[in-house]
C-alpha positions in Angstrom: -3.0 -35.3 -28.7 -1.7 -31.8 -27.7 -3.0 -29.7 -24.1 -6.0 -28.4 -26.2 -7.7 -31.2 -27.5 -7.1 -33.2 -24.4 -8.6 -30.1 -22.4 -11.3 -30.3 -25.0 -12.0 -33.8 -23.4 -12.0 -33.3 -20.1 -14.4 -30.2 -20.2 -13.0 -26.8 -21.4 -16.4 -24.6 -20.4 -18.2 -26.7 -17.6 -17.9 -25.8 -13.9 -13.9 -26.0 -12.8 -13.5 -23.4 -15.8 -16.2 -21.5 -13.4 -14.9 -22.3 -10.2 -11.6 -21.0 -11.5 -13.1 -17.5 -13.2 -15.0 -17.5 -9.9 -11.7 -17.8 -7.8 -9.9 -15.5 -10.1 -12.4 -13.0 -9.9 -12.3 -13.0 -6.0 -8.8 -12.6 -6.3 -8.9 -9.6 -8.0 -11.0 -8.2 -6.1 -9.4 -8.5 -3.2 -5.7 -7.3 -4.7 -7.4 -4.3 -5.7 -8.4 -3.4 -2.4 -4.8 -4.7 -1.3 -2.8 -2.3 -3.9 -4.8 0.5 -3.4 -5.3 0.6 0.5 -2.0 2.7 0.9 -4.1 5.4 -0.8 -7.1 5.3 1.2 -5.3 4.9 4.8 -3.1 8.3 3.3 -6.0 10.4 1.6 -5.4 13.8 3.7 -8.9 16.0 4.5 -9.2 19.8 4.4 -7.4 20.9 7.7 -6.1 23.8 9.0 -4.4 25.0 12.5 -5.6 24.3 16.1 -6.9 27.4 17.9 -9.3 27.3 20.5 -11.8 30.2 19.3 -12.6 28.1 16.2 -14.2 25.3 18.7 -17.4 26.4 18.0 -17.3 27.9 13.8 -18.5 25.8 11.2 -15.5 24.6 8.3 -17.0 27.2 6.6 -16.8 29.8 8.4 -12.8 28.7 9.6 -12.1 27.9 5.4 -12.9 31.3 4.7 -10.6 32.5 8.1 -7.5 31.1 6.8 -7.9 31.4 2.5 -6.6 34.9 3.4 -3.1 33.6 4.0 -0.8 31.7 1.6 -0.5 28.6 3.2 -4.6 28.2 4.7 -3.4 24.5 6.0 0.0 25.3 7.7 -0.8 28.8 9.2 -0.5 29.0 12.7 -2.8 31.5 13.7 -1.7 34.3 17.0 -5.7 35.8 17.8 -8.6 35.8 15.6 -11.0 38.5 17.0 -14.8 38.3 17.3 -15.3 38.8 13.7 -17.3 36.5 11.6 -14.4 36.6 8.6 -11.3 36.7 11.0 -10.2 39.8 9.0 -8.3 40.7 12.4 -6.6 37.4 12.9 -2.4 37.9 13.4 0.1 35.3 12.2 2.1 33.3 14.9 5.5 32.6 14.9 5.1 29.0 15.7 4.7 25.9 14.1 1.3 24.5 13.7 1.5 21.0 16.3 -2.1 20.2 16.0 -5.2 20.3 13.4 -8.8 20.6 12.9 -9.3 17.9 10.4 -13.1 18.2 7.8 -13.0 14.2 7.3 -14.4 13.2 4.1 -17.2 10.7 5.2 -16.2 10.7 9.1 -12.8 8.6 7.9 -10.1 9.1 9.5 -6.9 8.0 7.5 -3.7 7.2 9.4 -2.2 11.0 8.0 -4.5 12.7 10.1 -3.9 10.5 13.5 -0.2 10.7 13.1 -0.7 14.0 11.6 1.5 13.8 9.0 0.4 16.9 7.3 2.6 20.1 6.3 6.1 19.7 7.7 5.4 16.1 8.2 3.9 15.3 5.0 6.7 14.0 3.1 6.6 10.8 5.7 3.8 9.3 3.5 5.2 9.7 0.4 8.5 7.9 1.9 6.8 4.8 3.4 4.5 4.5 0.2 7.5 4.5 -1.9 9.0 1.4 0.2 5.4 -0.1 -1.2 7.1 -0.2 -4.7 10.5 -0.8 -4.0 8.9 -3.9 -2.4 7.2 -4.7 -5.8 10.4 -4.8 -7.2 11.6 -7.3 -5.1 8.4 -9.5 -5.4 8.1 -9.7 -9.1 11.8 -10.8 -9.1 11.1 -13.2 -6.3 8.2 -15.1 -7.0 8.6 -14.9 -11.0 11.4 -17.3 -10.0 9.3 -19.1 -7.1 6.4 -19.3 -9.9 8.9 -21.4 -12.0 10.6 -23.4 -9.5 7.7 -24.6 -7.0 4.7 -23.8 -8.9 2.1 -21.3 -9.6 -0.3 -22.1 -7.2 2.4 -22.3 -3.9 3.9 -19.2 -5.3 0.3 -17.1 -5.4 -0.4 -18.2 -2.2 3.0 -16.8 -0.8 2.7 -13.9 -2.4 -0.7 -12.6 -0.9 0.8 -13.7 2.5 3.1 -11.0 1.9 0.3 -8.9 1.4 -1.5 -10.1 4.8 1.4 -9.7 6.8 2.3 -6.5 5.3 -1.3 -4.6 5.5 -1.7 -6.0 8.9 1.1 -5.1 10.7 0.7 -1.4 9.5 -1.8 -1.5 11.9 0.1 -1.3 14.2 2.9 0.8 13.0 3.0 4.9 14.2 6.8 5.9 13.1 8.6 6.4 9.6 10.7 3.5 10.0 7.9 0.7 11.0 5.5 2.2 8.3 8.0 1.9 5.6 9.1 -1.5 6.3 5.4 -2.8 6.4 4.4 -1.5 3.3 7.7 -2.7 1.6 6.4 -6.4 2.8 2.8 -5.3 1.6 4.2 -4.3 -1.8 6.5 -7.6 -2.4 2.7 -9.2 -3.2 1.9 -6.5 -5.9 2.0 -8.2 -9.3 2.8 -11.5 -8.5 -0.2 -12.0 -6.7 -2.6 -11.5 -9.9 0.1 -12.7 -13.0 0.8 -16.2 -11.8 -3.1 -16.6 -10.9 -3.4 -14.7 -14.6 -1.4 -17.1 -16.2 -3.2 -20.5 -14.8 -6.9 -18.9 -15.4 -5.9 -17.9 -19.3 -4.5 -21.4 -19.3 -8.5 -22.4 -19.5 -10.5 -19.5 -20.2 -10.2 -15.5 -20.7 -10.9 -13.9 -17.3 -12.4 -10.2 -16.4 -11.2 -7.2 -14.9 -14.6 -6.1 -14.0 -13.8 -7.5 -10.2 -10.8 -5.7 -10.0 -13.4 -2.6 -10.9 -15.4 -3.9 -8.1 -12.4 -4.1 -6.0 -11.5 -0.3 -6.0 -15.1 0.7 -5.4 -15.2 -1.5 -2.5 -12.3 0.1 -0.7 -13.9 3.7 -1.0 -17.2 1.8 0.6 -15.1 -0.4 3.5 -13.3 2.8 4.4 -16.5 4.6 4.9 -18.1 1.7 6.8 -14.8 1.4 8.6 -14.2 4.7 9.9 -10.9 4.6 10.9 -7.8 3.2 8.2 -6.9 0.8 11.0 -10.3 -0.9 11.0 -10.3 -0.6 7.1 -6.7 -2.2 6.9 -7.4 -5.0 9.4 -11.3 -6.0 7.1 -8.9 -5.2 3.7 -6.1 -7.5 4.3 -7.6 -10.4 6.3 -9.8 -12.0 3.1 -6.1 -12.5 1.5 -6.3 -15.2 3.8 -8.5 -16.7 2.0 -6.1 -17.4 -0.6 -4.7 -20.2 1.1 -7.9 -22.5 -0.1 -6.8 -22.0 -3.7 -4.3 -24.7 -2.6 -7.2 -27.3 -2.5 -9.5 -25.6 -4.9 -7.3 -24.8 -7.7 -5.5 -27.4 -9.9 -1.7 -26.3 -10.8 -0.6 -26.1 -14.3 -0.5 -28.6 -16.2 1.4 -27.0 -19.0 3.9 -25.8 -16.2 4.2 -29.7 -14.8 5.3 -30.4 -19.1 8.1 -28.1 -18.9 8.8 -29.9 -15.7 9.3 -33.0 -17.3 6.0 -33.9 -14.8 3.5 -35.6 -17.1 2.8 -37.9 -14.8 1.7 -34.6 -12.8 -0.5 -33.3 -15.5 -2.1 -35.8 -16.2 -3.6 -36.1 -12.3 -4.3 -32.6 -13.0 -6.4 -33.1 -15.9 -8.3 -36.1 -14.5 -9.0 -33.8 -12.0 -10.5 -31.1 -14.0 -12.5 -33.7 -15.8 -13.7 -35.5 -12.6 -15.0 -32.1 -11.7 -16.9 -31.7 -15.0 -18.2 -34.9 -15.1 -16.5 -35.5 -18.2 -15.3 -39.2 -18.6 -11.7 -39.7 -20.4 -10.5 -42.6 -21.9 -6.9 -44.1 -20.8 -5.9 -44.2 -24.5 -6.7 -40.6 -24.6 -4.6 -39.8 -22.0 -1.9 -41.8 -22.9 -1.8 -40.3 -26.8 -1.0 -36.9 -24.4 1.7 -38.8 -22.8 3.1 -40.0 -26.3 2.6 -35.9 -27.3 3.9 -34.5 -24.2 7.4 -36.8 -24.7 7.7 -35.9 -28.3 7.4 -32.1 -27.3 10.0 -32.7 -24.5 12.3 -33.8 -26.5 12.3 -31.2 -29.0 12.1 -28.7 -26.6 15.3 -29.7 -25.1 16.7 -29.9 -29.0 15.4 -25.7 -29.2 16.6 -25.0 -25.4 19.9 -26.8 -26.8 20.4 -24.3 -29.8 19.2 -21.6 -28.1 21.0 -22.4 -24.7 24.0 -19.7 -25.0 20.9 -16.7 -25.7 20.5 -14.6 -22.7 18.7 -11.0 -21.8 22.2 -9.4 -22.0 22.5 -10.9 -25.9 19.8 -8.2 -26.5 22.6 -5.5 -26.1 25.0 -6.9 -28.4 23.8 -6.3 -31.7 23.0 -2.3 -33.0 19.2 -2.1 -33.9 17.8 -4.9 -31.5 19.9 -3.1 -28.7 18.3 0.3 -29.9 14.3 -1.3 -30.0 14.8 -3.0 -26.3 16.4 0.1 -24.5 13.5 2.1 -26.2 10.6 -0.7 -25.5 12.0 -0.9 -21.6 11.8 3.2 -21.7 9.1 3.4 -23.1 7.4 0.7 -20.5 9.1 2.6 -17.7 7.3 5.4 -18.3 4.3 4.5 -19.4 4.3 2.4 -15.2 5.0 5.7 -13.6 2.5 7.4 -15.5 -0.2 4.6 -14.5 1.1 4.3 -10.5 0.8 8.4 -10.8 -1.9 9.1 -12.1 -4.2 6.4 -10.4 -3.9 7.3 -7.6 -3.9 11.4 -8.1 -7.5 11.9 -6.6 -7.3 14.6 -4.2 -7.2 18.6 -4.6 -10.3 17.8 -6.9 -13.0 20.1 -5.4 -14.7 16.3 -4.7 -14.0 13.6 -2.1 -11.1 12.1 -3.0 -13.5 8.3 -1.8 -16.0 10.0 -4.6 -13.0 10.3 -7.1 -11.4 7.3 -6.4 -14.9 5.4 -7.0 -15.5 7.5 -10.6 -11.8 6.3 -12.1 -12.4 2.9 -11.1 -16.0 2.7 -13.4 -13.0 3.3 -16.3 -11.4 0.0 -16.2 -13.7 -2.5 -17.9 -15.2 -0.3 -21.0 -11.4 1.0 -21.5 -10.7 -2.9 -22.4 -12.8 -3.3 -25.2 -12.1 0.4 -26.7 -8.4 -0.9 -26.4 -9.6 -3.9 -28.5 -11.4 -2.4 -30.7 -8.6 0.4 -31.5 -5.9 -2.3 -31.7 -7.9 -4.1 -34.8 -8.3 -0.9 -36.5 -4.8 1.1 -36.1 -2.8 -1.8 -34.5 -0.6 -1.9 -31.8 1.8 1.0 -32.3 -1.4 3.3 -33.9 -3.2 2.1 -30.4 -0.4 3.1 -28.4 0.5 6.2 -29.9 -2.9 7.4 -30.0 -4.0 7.1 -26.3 -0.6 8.3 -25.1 -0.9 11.8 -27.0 -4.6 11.7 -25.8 -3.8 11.0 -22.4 -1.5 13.7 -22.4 -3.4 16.5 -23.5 -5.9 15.4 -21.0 -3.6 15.7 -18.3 -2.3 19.1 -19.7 -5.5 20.7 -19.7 -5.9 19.8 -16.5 -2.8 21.3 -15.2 -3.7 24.4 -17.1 -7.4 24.9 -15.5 -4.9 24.2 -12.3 -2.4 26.8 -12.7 -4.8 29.7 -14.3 -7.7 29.8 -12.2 -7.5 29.6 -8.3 -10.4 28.1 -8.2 -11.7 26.3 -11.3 -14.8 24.5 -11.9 -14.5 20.8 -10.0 -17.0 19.8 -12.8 -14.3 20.6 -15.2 -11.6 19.2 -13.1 -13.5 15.4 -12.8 -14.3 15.2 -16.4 -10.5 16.0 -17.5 -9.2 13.3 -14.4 -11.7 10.6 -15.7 -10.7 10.8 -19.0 -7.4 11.2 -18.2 -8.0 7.8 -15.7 -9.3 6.3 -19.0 -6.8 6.9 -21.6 -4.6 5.8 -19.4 -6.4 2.2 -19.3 -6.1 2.2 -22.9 -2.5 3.0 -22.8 -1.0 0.8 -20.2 -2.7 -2.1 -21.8 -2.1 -1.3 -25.4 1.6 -0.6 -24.6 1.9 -3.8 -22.3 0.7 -6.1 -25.2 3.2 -4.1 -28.2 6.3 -4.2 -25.4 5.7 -8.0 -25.4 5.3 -9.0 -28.8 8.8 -6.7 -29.4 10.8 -9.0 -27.7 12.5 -12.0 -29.2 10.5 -15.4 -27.6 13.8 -16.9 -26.6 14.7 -14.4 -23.8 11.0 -13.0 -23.8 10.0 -13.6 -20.0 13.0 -12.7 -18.9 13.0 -9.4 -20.7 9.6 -9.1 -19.4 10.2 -9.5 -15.9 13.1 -6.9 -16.4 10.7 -4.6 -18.1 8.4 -5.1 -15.0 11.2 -4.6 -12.7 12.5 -1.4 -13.6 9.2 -0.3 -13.8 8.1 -1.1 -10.5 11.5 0.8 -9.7 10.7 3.8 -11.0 7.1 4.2 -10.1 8.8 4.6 -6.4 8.9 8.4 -8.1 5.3 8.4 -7.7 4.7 9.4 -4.0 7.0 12.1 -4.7 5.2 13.3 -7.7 2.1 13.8 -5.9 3.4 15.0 -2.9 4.6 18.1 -5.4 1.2 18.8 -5.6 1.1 20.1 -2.4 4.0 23.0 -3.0 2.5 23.6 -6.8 -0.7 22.6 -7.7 -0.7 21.7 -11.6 3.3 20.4 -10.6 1.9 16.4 -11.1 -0.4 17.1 -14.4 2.4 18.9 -15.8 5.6 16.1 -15.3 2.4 13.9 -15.9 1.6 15.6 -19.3 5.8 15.7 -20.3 5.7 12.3 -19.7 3.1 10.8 -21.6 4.3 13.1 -24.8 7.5 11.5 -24.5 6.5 8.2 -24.6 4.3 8.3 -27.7 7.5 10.3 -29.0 9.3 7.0 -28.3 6.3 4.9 -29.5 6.9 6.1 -32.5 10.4 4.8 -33.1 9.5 1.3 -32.4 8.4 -0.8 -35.2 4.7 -2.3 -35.9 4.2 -5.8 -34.9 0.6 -6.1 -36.3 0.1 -8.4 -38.7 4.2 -9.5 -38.4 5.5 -12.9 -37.9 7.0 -11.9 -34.3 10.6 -12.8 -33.6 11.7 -15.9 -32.3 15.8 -15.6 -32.2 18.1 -12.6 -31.6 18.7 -12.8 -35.2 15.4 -12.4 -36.0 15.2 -9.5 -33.7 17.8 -7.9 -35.1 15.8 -8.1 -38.3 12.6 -7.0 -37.3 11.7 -3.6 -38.0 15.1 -2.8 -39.8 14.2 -0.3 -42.5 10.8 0.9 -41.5 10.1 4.5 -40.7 8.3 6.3 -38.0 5.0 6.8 -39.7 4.9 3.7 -42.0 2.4 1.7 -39.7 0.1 4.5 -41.0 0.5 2.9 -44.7 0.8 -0.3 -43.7 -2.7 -2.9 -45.1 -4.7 -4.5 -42.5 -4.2 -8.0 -42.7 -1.4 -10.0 -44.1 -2.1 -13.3 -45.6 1.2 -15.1 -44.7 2.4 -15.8 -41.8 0.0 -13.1 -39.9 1.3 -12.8 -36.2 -1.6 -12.9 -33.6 -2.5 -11.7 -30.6 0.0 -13.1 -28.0 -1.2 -16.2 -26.1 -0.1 -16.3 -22.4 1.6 -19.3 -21.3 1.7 -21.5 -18.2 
């Protein structure tokens, strides 16, 4: 009797299934606020220069004072003169030391206390960059933790990195305490919602609608809030609550199996039927014994054969070397693109809590497009697709930028939302190809390397929107390169759609071999032998 069917018994749809879809759904929605609450505490309001006869003009009246100059938020302004339109106003030689600040929604973000604006704005950018060097470090960290201690001790750590991170940024006013804060805040980013991911799939299919939720929720708190360190302190404190998954949640049983724990999963799944009021009879439970052993044993016979494959195996052999270093590429990109572009929601004509709101509705109808295009064109069709897409999006956006001064902010949203949405569509269609590509044997360790040097260079991200600052249509343009360049490299890597995936090196080295860049558009729908499907996630 194998995990399914003695799942089956103890209660595969009855009320721990809910409890755990409940609990994961709580958790995403508070990591959502937790990933995104850099951006909120750093959105930066229309400002300009301190001078003491615009104490009593509307923003108005002091916008139109200072679009005469080059630099409207950085001029320092000598005398203005009576007139209404400041056409008399001198320049001052000095640097601009304070602002008048137009807060969106009466928020004040922690750029505009510090006032790291104009000379100082590149001190954002830095500490936010820490955020994903910190994400590096975490998904290295506790995908090891997740293996050796468990999934459900390793989630819990990993959101008390978030706590202790967000909350002592509260407290932090200089480059140095800022950056090492958020590089504790960012050590939770993945690894608090994959591990969790992996346990709730273990049962049932969860939603990203909460994460949605999440996002919209932030935009709401902040406004409630006021002030980003009130909105940090409310953000970060329900990751506490994390710590009652401890009692709530039941660890993996599949995990305790590779353990050699059976003893373990089976309390589990007593559990789990105790809680559905399902009664199990010893016999079944000792069939899964019988199974569990069996397995074990050939497992260790696989692990045995397979025992000398590693990640750097991958490398040694010509066209499996080529589809990897492509794949992570490819990945790497596609990361940056997504930790850009999400969060590129000011210089809009709109509130950038508005905008930040509208790309969040996005997320849940881009998952079921994503389906729905995978089944018709596959995976590299799907992938290709919303990456040109994507990238036209983002190009005509960077040319409504760059030729008119002022264009429409109607036109601006539209092209940003369905940029925001393609780019759904692409980071999940790409994650699910760059996964079935590599070989099973060394496949969660090429993963995690795939997320690592993704989470290392999406620390290019602060920078890339901080250009927007010096040249408007600068991020939709490396933005629009970018995306381009990975469908260009989709396209090298073969189809795995309807293809029996490959399990050794050797049979990596032999997938793909042969086919051309536009034969998945010849390829039939279905195969009848030995069809691959849909990867299954794990424990």
């Amino acid at each position: 009797m194998d995990f399914d069917e003695i799942l089956a018994k103890c209660g595969n749809r009855h009320r721990y299934q809910y409890l755990l879809l409940g609990l994961y759904s709580l958790l995403m929605f508070v990591t959502s606020m937790h990933n995104f609450s850099q951006n909120v505490i750093g959105f930066v309001p229309d400002h300009w220069c301190y001078h003491k006869q615009l104490e009593n003009r509307s923003f108005a009246q002091i916008e139109a004072i200072y679009n005469q100059f080059d630099y409207p938020s950085c001029t320092r302004l000598e005398t203005i003169g009576p007139d209404y339109d400041g056409r008399n106003a001198t320049v001052s030689g000095e640097q601009c030391d304070r602002w008048i600040y137009n807060y969106d929604f009466g928020f004040r973000s922690m750029n505009t206390e510090l006032n790291w604006v104009c000379d100082d704005a590149y001190k954002a950018p830095v500490g936010q960059s820490f955020f994903f060097i910190g994400s590096m470090f975490g998904t290295l960290i506790f995908g090891i933790l997740g293996d050796k201690i468990g999934r459900i001790k390793s989630v819990i750590l990993a959101n008390m990195c978030g706590f202790l991170g967000d909350f002592s940024t509260i407290f932090t006013s200089s480059l140095f305490a800022f950056s090492t804060a958020r590089f504790v805040s960012g050590l939770a980013v993945d690894a608090n919602t994959y591990l969790m991911y992996i346990l709730a799939l273990e049962y049932l299919p969860p939603s990203g609608i909460f994460y949605c939720l999440g996002m919209i929720s932030s935009c709401g708190l902040a406004v409630l809030a006021g002030h980003w360190r009130i909105f940090l302190a409310c953000s970060s404190l329900p990751l506490l609550l994390i710590v009652l998954f401890y009692f709530l949640v039941q660890e993996s049983a599949q995990w305790l199996v590779t353990r050699n724990d059976i003893d373990g999963a089976v309390r589990c799944l007593r559990r789990v039927a105790k809680m559905n009021r399902r009664k199990v009879s010893e016999e079944d439970f000792q069939e899964f014994r019988k199974y569990c052993q069996i397995n074990c044993i050939k497992k260790a016979q696989e692990s045995n054969e397979h025992q000398q494959d590693k990640f750097i195996d991958m490398f040694k052999t010509p066209h499996l070397r080529k589809t990897i270093i492509i794949m992570l590429t490819t990945f790497t990109i596609v990361t940056v693109c997504y930790n850009t572009l999400a969060r590129n929601v000011e210089g809009l004509g709109i509130s950038p809590l508005i905008m930040f709101s509208l790309s969040a509705l996005t997320l849940p109808p881009s998952g079921f497009i994503q389906a729905d295009i995978q089944k018709r064109i596959g995976r590299k069709g799907s992938s290709v697709l919303s990456l040109l897409l994507t990238g036209l999006f983002t190009a005509a956006s960077g040319i409504a930028l760059s030729v008119w001064q002022n264009p429409s902010t109607v036109l601006l949203i539209s092209l940003m939302i369905a940029s925001r949405f393609g780019l759904s569509i692409c980071f999940g269609s790409t994650l699910l190809f760059s996964t079935e590509l590599v070989p099973t044997c060394v496949r969660s360790r090429g993963l995690s390397v795939a997320h690592m040097v993704g989470a290392a260079a999406s620390l290019l991200s602060p920078y890339i929107l901080h250009l927007g600052t010096f040249y408007r249509a600068g991020p939709s343009i490396i933005l629009c390169l970018l995306f381009l360049t990975g469908g260009f490299f989709c396209l090298l890597l073969p189809e795995t759609e309807n293809r029996r995936l490959p399990i050794t090196l050797a049979e990596g080295e032999q997938f793909g071999r042969g086919e051309r860049m536009f034969d998945f558009l010849r390829q039939p729908k279905a195969e009848h032998t030995e069809a691959a499907t849909p990867l299954k996630q794990t424990s």
